[in-house]
N, C-alpha and C positions, 0 to 999 in steps of 0.2 A: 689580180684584177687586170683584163686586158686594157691597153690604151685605149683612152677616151673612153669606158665604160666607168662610170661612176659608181659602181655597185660590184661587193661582193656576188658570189653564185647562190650563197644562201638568200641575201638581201634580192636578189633578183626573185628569188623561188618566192620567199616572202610577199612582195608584190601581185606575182603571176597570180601566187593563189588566192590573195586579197582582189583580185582583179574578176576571178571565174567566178569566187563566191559572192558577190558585187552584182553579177551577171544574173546568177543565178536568181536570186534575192527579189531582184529589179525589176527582171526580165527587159532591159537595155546595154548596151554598149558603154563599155569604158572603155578610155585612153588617155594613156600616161606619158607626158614628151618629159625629158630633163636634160637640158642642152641648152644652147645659145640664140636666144631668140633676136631675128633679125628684123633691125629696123623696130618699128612701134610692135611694143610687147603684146599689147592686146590684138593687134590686125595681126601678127603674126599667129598668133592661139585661132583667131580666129580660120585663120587659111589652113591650118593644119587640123583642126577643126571639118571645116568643109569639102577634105580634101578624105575624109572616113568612108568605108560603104554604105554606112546608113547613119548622118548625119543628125537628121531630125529626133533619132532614136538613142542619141552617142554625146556621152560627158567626157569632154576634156577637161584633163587638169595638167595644164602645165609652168614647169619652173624652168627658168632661170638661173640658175643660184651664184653666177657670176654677177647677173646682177642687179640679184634680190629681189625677184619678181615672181609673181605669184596671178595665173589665172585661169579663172575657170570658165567653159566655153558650155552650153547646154543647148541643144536639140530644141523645134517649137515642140516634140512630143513628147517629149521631158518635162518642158515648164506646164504641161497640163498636171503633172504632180511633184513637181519643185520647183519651190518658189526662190526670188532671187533673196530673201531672208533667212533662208533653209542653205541656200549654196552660202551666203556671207556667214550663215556660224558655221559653217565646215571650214571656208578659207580662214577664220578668225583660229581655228582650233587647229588647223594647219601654221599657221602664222607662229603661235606660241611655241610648238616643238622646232619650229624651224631657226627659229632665234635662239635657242639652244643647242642649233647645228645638229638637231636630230630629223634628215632629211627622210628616212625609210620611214621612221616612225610618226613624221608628220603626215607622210604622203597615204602609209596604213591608213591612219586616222580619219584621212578627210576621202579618201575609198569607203569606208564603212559607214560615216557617218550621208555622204551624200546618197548611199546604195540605201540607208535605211529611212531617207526623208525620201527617196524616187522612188519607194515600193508604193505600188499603185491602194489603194483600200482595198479592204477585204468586202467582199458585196457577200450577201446572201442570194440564192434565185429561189425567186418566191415563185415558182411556175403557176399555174392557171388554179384556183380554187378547185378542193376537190368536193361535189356535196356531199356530207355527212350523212351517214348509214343510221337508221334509226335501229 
């Protein structure tokens, strides 16, 4: 593991791919910070957060783990289809593996679970009546 990366090559692969399929799923932006948040944990999530190319569209979820912090940043075009009770049982479901010190597997966890409450509904298109052929 090179210095200062907290992550094996596989556990990074793991992530990446949790992250594309995330994407895919969603059709939004994820991003994952795991480092030393400076200053107030949440303004800091937030500025890295706002600091994405396309913010309004993009989940952050970042940790801490020095110290034991945990949060998650959402787009206004996000909250149109996750709600902040939809992100609290991700962070709750991340929360639980983390206190087990299973940080890959917490961080899997609350990727899939936020990607699968941000997928927009499924619509029908009912285009314009057609009249019936006698």
């Amino acid at each position: 593991m090179p210095a200062g990366d907290p992550f094996t090559k596989s556990e990074r692969f793991a992530l990446d791919d949790a992250i594309r399929k995330a994407e895919q799923q969603s059709r939004l932006e994820f991003s994952v910070f795991v480092g030393n948040a400076e200053g107030d944990p949440r303004a800091f999530a937030t500025s890295l957060h706002n600091s994405l190319v396309v913010p309004a569209r993009s989940i952050l979820i970042m940790l801490d783990p020095t110290r034991r912090v945990l949060e998650v940043v959402t787009g206004g075009f996000v909250r149109r289809t996750l709600s902040d009770a939809e992100v609290e049982l991700a962070v709750l479901a991340m929360q639980s593996e983390l206190a087990e010190g299973e940080i890959v597997t917490g961080l899997l966890r609350g990727i899939h679970l936020l990607a699968e409450h941000a997928r927009a509904p499924e619509t029908l298109h009912a285009g314009p009546e057609q009249p019936q052929q006698s």
